[in-house]
N, C-alpha and C positions, 0 to 999 in steps of 0.2 A: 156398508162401511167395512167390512171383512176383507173388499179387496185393497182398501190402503191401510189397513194393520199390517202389513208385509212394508211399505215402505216409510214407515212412521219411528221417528225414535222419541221414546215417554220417558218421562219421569213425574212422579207421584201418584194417586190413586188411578190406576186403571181403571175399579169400576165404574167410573163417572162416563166411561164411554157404553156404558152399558143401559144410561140411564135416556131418557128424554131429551135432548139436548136442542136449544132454541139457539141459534149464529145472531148474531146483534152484529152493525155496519156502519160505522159514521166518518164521512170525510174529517179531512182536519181542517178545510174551507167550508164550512158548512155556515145556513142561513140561523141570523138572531133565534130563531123559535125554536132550532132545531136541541138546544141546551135542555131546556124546559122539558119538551115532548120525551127526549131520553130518560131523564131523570123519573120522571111519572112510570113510563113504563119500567122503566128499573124498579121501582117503587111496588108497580104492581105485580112483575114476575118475582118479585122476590118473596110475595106470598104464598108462592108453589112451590112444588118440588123436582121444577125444569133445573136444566142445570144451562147457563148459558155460556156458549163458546162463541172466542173471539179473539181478534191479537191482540185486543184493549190497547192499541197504541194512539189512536189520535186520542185529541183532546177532552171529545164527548166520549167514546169509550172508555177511557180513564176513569169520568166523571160517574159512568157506570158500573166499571168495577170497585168503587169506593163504595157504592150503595149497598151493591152486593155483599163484600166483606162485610159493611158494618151490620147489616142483616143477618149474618153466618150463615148466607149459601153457598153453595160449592160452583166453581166455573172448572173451565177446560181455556188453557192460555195458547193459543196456535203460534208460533215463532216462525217469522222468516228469516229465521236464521237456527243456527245449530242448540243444542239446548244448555241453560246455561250451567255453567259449574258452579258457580253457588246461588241459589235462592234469592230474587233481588229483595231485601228488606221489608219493605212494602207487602210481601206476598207470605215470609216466615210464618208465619203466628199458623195462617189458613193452610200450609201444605203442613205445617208439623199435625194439626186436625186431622188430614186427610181429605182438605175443601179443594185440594189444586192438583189438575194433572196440566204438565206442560207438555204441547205436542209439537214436535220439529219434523217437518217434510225434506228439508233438505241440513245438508252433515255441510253446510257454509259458516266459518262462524260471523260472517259479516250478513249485517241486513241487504238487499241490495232492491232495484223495481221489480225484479225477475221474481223474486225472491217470497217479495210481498205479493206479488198478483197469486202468484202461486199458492201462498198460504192463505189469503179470500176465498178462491175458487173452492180450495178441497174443505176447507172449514164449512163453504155452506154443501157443499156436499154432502158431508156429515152430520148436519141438522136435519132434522124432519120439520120444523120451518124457520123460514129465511127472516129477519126483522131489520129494517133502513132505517136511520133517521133522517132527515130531509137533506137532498145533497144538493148543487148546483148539476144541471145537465150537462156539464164539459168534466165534471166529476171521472176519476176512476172505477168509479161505483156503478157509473150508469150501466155499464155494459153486464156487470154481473147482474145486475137488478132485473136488466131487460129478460137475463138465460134463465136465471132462477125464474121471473113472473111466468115462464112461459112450461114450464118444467110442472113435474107433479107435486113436489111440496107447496105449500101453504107460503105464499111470498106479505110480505107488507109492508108498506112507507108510514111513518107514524107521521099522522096528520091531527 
């Protein structure tokens, strides 16, 4: 991970890149089950001291970072997009703690598809393992699921 801290722009606790860090994955088309299975394991990562990163932007991700906060874990928020100038709401209370570093790959301030594959890819990069929750196979997902499975981190589809 030392060679994208050079192309990385942060804000809030750095050391959380220092720590354990588990990538969480969920389409925003994803199957009925897939709500459930996320929330469990949010459930159950939040009784450790991983720290999970992710863009938290689909629906189930969301649902994940909600668990999270109300837990008091700390994440890492990956933006495909530039990072923000103020703190969205939702996130205040945890970055004033020190629970939230926000990490931007690219200085765009617009989200864009370029944007977002780009911030999946290096996000699980920087996990030491990969977690899915069940996507459709025409999914955006499939492809990174297939590099990561095949790769030496620890990959998983929560079933």
């Amino acid at each position: 991970m030392q060679r994208l801290r050079f192309f990385m722009d942060l804000s809030g606790n750095r050391e959380l890149l220092d720590r354990d860090l588990v990538a969480f994955f969920a389409s925003r088309n994803s199957p009925p089950e897939a709500l459930e299975l996320a929330r469990r394991w949010a459930r159950e990562v939040a009784k450790t001291k991983r720290v999970v990163i992710s863009g938290f932007h689909s629906p189930i991700e969301r649902a994940v970072l909600d668990i999270l906060l109300a837990e008091g874990c700390s994440v890492v928020v990956t933006l495909g997009r530039s990072l923000y100038h103020k703190t969205p709401a939702y996130l205040q209370t945890a970055y004033a703690e020190g629970r939230v570093l926000f990490v931007s790959f690219r200085d765009h301030s617009r989200p864009s598809f370029a944007n977002s594959q780009l911030r999946n890819w290096l996000t699980a990069d920087m996990a030491s393992e990969v977690i899915f929750a069940p996507f459709d196979s025409s999914s955006q997902l499939a492809a990174l699921h297939h590099a990561t499975s095949l790769g030496d981190k620890r990959c998983c589809l929560l079933r």
